[in-house]
ZAMARGU-4260 file (C-alpha; in steps of 0.2 Angstrom, whole numbers, plus 5000, padded with zeros to 4 digits):
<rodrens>
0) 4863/5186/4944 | 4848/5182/4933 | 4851/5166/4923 | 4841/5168/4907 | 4842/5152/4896
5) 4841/5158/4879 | 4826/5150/4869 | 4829/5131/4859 | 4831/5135/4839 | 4822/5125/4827
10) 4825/5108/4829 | 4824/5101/4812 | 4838/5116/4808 | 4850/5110/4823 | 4848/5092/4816
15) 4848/5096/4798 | 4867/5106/4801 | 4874/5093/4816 | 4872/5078/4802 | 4878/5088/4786
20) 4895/5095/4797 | 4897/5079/4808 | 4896/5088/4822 | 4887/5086/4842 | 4869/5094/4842
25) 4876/5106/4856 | 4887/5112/4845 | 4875/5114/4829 | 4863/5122/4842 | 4875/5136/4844
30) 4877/5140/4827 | 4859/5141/4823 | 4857/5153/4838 | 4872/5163/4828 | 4862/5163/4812
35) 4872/5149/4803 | 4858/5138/4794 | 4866/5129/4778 | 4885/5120/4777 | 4889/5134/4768
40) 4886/5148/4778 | 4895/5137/4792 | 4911/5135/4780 | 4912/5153/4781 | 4910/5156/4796
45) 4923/5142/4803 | 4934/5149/4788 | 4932/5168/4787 | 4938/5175/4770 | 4944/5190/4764
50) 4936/5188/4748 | 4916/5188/4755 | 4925/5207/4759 | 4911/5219/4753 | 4916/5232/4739
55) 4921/5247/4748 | 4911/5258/4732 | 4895/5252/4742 | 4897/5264/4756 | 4891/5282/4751
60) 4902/5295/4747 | 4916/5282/4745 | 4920/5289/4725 | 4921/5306/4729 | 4932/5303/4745
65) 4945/5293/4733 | 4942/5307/4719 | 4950/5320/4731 | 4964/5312/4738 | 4969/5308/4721
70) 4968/5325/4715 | 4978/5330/4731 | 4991/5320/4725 | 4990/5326/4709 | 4992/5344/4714
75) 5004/5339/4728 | 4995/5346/4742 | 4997/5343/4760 | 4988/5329/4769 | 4983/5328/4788
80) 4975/5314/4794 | 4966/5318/4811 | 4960/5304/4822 | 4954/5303/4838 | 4964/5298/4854
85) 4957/5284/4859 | 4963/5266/4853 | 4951/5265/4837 | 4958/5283/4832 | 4975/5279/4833
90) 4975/5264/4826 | 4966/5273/4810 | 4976/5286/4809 | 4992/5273/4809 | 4984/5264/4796
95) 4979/5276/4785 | 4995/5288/4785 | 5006/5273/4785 | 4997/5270/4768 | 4997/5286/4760
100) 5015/5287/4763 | 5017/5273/4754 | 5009/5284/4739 | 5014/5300/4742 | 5026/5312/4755
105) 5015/5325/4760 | 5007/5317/4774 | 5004/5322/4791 | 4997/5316/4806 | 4986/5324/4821
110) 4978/5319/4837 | 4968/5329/4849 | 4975/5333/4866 | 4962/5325/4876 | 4964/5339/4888
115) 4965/5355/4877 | 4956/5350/4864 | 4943/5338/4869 | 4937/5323/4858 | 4934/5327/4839
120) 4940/5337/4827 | 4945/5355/4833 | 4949/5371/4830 | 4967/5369/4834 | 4966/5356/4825
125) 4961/5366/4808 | 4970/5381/4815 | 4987/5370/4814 | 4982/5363/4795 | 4978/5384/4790
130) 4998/5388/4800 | 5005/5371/4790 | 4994/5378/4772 | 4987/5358/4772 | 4972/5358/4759
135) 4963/5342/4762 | 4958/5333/4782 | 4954/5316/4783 | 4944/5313/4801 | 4945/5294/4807
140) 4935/5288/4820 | 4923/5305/4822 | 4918/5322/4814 | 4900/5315/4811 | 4893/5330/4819
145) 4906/5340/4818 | 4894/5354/4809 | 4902/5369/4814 | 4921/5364/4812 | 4918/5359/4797
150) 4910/5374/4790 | 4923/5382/4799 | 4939/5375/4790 | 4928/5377/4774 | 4931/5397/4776
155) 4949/5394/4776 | 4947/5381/4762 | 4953/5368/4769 | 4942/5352/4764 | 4936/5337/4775
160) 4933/5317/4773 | 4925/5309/4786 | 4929/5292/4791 | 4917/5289/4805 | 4905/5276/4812
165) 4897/5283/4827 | 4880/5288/4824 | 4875/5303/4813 | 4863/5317/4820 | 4849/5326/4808
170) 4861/5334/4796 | 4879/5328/4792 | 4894/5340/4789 | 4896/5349/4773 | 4912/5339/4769
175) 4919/5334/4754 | 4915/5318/4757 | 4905/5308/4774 | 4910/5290/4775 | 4900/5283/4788
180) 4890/5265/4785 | 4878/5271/4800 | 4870/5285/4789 | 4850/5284/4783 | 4853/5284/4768
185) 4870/5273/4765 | 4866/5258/4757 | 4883/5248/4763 | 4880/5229/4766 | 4885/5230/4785
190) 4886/5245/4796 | 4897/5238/4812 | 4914/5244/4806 | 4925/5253/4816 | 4932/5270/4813
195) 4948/5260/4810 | 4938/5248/4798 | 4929/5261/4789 | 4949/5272/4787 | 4953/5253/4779
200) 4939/5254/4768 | 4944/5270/4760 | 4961/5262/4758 | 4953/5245/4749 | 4944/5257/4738
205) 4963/5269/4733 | 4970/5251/4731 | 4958/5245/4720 | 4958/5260/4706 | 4975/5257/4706
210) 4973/5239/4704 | 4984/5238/4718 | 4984/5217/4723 | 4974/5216/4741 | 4988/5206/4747
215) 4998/5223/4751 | 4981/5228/4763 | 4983/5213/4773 | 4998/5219/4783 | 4986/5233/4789
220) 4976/5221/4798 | 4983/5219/4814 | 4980/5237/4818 | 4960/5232/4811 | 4959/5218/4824
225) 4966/5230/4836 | 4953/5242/4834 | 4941/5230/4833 | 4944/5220/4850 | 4946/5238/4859
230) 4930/5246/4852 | 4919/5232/4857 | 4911/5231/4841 | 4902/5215/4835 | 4911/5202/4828
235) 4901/5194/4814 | 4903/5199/4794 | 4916/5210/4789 | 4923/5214/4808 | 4924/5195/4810
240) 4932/5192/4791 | 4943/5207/4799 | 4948/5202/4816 | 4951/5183/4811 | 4965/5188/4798
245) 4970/5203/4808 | 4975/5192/4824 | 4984/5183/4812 | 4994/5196/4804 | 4998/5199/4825
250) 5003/5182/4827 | 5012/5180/4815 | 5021/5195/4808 | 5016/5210/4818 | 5020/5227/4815
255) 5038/5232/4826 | 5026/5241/4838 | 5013/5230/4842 | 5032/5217/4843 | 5036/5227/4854
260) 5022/5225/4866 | 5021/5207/4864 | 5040/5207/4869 | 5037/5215/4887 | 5021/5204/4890
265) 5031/5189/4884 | 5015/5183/4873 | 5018/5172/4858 | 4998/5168/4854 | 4985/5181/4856
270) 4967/5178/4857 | 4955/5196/4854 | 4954/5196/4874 | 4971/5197/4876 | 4969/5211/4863
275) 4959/5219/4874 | 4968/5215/4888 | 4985/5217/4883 | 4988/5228/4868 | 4972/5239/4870
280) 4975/5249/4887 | 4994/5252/4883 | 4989/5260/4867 | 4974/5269/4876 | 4985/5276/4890
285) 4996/5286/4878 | 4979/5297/4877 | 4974/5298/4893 | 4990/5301/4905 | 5001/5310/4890
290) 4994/5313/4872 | 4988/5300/4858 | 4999/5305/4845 | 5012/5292/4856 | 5003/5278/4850
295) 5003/5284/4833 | 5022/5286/4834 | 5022/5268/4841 | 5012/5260/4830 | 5020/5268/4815
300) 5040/5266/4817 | 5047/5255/4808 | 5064/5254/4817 | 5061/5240/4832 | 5075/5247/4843
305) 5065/5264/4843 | 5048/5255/4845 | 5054/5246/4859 | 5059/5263/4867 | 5040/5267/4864
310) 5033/5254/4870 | 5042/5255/4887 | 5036/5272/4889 | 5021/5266/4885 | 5019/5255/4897
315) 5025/5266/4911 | 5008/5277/4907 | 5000/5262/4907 | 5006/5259/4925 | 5004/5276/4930
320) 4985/5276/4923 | 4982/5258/4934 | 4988/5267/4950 | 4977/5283/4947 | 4962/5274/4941
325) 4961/5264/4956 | 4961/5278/4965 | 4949/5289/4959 | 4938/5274/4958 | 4940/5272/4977
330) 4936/5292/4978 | 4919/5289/4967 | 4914/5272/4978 | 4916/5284/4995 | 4907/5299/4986
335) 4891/5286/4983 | 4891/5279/4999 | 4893/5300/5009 | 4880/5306/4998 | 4868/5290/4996
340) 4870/5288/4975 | 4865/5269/4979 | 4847/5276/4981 | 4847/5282/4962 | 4844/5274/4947
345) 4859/5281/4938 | 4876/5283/4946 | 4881/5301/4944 | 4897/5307/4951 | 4909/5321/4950
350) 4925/5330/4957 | 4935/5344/4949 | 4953/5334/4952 | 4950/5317/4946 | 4958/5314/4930
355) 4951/5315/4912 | 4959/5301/4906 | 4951/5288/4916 | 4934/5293/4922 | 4929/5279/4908
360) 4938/5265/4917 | 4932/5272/4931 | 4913/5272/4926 | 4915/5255/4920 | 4922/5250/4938
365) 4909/5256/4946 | 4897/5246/4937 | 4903/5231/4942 | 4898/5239/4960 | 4884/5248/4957
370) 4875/5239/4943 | 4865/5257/4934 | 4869/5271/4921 | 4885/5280/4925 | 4892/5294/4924
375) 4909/5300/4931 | 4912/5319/4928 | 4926/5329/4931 | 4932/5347/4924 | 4938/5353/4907
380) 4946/5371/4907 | 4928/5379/4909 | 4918/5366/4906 | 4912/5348/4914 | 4915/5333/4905
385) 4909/5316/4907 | 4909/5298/4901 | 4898/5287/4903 | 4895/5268/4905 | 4879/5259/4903
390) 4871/5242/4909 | 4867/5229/4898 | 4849/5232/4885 | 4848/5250/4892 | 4853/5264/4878
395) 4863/5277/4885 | 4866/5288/4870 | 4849/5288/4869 | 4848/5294/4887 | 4860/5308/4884
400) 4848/5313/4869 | 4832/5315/4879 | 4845/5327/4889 | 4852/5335/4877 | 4843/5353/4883
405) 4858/5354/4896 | 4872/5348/4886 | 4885/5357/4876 | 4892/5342/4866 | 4889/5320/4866
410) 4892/5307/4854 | 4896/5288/4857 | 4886/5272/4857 | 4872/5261/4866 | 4884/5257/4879
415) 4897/5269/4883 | 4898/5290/4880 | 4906/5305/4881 | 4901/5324/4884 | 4902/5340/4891
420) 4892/5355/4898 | 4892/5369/4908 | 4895/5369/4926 | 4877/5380/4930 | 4868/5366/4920
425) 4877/5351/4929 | 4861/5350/4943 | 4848/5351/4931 | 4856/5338/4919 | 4856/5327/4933
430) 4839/5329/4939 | 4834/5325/4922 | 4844/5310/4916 | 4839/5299/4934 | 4820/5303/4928
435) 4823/5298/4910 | 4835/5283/4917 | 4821/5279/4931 | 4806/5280/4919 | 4815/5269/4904
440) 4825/5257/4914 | 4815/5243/4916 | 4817/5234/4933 | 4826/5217/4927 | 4839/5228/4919
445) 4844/5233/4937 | 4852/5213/4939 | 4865/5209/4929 | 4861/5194/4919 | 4871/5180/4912
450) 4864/5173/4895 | 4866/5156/4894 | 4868/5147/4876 | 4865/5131/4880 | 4864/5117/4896
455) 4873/5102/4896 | 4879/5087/4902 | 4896/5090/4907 | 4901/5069/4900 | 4898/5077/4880
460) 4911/5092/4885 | 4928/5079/4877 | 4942/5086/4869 | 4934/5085/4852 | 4920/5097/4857
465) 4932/5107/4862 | 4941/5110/4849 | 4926/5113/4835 | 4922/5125/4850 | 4937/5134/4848
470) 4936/5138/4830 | 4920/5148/4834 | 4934/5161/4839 | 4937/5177/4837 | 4924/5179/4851
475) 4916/5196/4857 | 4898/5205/4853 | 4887/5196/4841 | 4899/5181/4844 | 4902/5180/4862
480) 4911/5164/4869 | 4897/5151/4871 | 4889/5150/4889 | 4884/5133/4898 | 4874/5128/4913
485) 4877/5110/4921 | 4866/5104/4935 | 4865/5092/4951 | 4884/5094/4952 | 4896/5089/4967
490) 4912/5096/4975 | 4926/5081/4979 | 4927/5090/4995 | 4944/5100/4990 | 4936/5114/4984
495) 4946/5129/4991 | 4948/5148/4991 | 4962/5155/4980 | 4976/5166/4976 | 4988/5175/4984
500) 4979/5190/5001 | 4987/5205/5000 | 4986/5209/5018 | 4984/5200/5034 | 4964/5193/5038
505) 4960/5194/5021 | 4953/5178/5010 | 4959/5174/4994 | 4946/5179/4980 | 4947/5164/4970
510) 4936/5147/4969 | 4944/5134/4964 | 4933/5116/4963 | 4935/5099/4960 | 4919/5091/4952
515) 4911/5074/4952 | 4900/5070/4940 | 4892/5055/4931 | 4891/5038/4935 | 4909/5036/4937
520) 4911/5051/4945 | 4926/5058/4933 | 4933/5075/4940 | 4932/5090/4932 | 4941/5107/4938
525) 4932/5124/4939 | 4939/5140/4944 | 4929/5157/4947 | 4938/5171/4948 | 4931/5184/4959
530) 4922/5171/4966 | 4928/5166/4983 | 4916/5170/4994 | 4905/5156/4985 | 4913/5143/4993
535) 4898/5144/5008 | 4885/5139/4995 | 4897/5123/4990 | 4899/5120/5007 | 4881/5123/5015
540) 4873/5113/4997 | 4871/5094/4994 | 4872/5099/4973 | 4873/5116/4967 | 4872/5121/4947
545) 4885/5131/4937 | 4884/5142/4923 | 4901/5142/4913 | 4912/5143/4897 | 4926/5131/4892
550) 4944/5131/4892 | 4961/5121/4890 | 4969/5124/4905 | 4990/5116/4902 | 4998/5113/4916
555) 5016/5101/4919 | 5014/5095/4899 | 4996/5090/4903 | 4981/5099/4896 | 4963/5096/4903
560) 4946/5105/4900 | 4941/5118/4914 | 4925/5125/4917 | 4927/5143/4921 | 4913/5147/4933
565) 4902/5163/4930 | 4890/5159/4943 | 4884/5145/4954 | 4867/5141/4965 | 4866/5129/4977
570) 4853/5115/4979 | 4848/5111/4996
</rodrens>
């Protein structure tokens, strides 16, 4: 792994901010690197509050997508809100029909089949609002180039809002209304939201011409934190303001669903990595091994003996997706080995069986193998489909754009994609996206890298540094948990390999150490998970250094600080 040691802020800035909030440099160095300069900025970043909210009349087309669901109350029409099957869609769709129920009874809910329909809004789709004479669509979480679908339901009048936040192309639908904070020419304060966030946008905006108090929003934010932990969005202005009150809606008063969950795991505290963890690929399995529509079903009873019923079936997709992802996964490792992908500079694989559910997972797993662009298709009634996964810095929506010739259909983000095309352009899309990958990629994107915040001494890491640390949660993009890198350290001479071997001659996969440090040699534990085999550079190194990020660890009624290792070097 590269260790690149991001550059020192100003000095003055980091000394200014350590004296006015009484705290460690270290610590003050963190938040400059986060963009936190004043006292102030720092109070509302420690104390995220729902009032620094934006008003959700900044974001473009906001007034005339309130205008026409209030005349389609007025005139009692039929409402579908559509979403898409993943966990941001369904979390939207929950949020936003779960709210216009509480206006108004003519409300439905639809989500793609994943399989029949594909992702986005469809024909189906539109063809089931024409049979069911539903008037007015809201999209969550896509529609953005949904051009001809659009125009289609427009010839059966039926009328479109689109909540989206992927990134437009060079038109937009003809909808009624097109809410997305990542268009040109929308001037809302931040555009990071998720589909979810940008659906709760649209209900701030109802609730406030109805002078509706805020506080009845607030119990709609654990399925924003939700979305936001699974979407991988950053967490800094509104998404942070979001997911710091939405994981205390889940801590506290969740929804009976998300209870539900919580129940089975036997959780009582949930951090947004256990979001993601936890909650996230539960919800996402409903869409990939049955339909999405599950999730909405869980996530909107009300009744907690049904939604525990939900959540156990649930769960059993979400077993049944962990057996046949790892398989497919081991089908795609073989595959790049027989047909010598390692070679490539984008990972490119394919078979007509493997299930479209999880080639995403799948194309993630295979990063962590084969560090490249990825790609893991599979086939859709006539057509290939794909997901795919990128490395970190390289843009693979952009990739997929320089490709777009062989392509029926794409959309998604930097980092992760979907699309589809046909089977007799599958070789010639290939060809093209390894040249585009090999003549953009730059060669220090090929290792992965861990950035590294700040280095230490590991005698400043006390209980109180910890637990100012701790309130720089919710952690994730734009926020990540703080990195650390210690040098010149020892093992006690206990350090081990860990956890249980599955089968006979296998080594347990963990590291478990027992550092000395300091003039009075004071212990410190570290784990690394994964990291097993590292034991030979403890063992064949005088010192070694450690790249890390802090935790409690409780054990027995007593609770210590444990460096969790990312990666270590020896020094010999």
């Amino acid at each position: 792994m590269r260790w690149i040691t991001k550059p020192l802020p100003n000095t003055e800035l980091v000394n200014s901010l350590s004296k006015s909030l009484g705290i460690d440099k270290i610590l003050a160095q963190l938040l400059v690197q986060r963009g936190i300069y004043t006292f102030d900025e720092a109070k509302s970043f420690f104390r995220p509050n729902l009032e620094e909210l934006h008003n959700p009349f900044l974001m473009k087309g906001m007034e005339r997508a309130v205008t026409r669901i209030f005349r389609a109350i007025k005139k009692q029409e039929n409402i579908m809100v559509f979403g898409d099957y993943d966990v941001d869609g369904t979390t939207a769709v929950a949020l936003m029909s779960t709210y216009l129920l509480s206006l108004y009874p003519n409300v439905v809910t639809y989500i793609p089949d994943r399989y029949t329909e594909g992702y986005g809004i469809s024909y189906q789709g539109i063809d089931f609002a024409e049979d069911n004479n539903i008037s007015l669509i809201i999209a969550l979480d896509c529609g953005i180039k949904a051009i001809d679908k659009i125009a289609y339901a427009k010839e059966k009048n039926i009328d479109f809002i689109i909540c989206d936040h992927h990134r437009p192309g060079a038109t937009v639908p003809d909808a009624v209304a097109v809410l997305d904070p990542k268009q040109k020419d929308c001037n809302y304060p931040y555009d990071e939201l998720s589909g979810c966030g940008v659906g709760f946008k649209l209900i701030q905006a109802i609730a406030q011409v109805q002078e509706q108090p805020f506080s009845d929003l607030i119990p709609y934010l654990d399925l924003l934190a939700i979305s936001i932990a699974a979407d991988i969005v950053p967490i800094n202005g509104e998404n942070r303001i979001l997911a710091y009150h939405g994981l205390k809606v889940i801590n506290s008063n969740p929804r009976p669903g998300v209870k539900a969950i919580l129940e089975q795991v036997q959780k009582k505290e949930l951090t947004i990595t256990d979001v993601v963890f936890i909650i996230a690929p539960r919800i996402n399995a409903a869409g990939r091994m049955k339909q999405g529509i599950h999730a909405v079903e869980l996530l909107t009873e009300t009744d907690q003996n049904l939604a525990q019923k939900f959540a156990r079936e649930i769960d059993q997709y979400n077993l049944d997706r962990k057996e046949l992802d790892k398989k497919i996964t081991d089908e795609a490792l073989q595959q790049i080995r027989e047909n010598k992908e390692e070679q490539n500079s984008a990972t490119i694989v394919f078979s007509e069986t493997w299930h479209k559910g999880v080639i995403g997972i799948v194309a993630s797993r295979l990063i962590e193998t084969h560090y490249k662009p990825t790609l893991v298709f599979t086939k859709s009634g006539n057509k290939l489909a794909a997901s795919a996964r990128s490395v970190k810095g390289f843009d693979v929506y952009n990739a997929l754009e320089a490709c777009s010739e062989h392509i029926e259909q794409f959309g998604g983000h930097m980092y992760a994609a979907g699309l589809t095309l046909l089977p007799e352009n599958y070789q010639s899309f290939k060809q093209t996206f390894e040249k585009v990958v090999k003549e953009t990629l730059p060669k220090e994107l090929t290792t992965p890298e861990i950035s590294i915040d700040a280095e230490v001494d590991l005698v400043d890491l006390n209980p109180k540094f910890y637990r100012i640390l701790a309130q720089f949660a919710p952690f994730g993009p734009a926020n990540m948990k703080p990195v650390f890198k210690a040098s010149a350290l020892r093992d006690n001479g206990y350090g081990k390999r860990i956890g249980k071997v599955e089968k006979e001659g296998d080594l347990p996969e963990h590291l478990r150490l027992h550092i000395i440090y300091g003039a009075d040699e004071r212990t410190y534990n570290a784990i690394g998970f994964g990291m097993g085999d590292r034991i030979k550079i403890i063992e064949n190194s005088e010192t070694f250094d450690a790249v890390f990020t802090l935790e409690e660890n409780c054990w027995n009624g007593y609770t210590s600080l444990q460096l969790m290792l990312k990666d270590i070097k020896g020094n010999s």
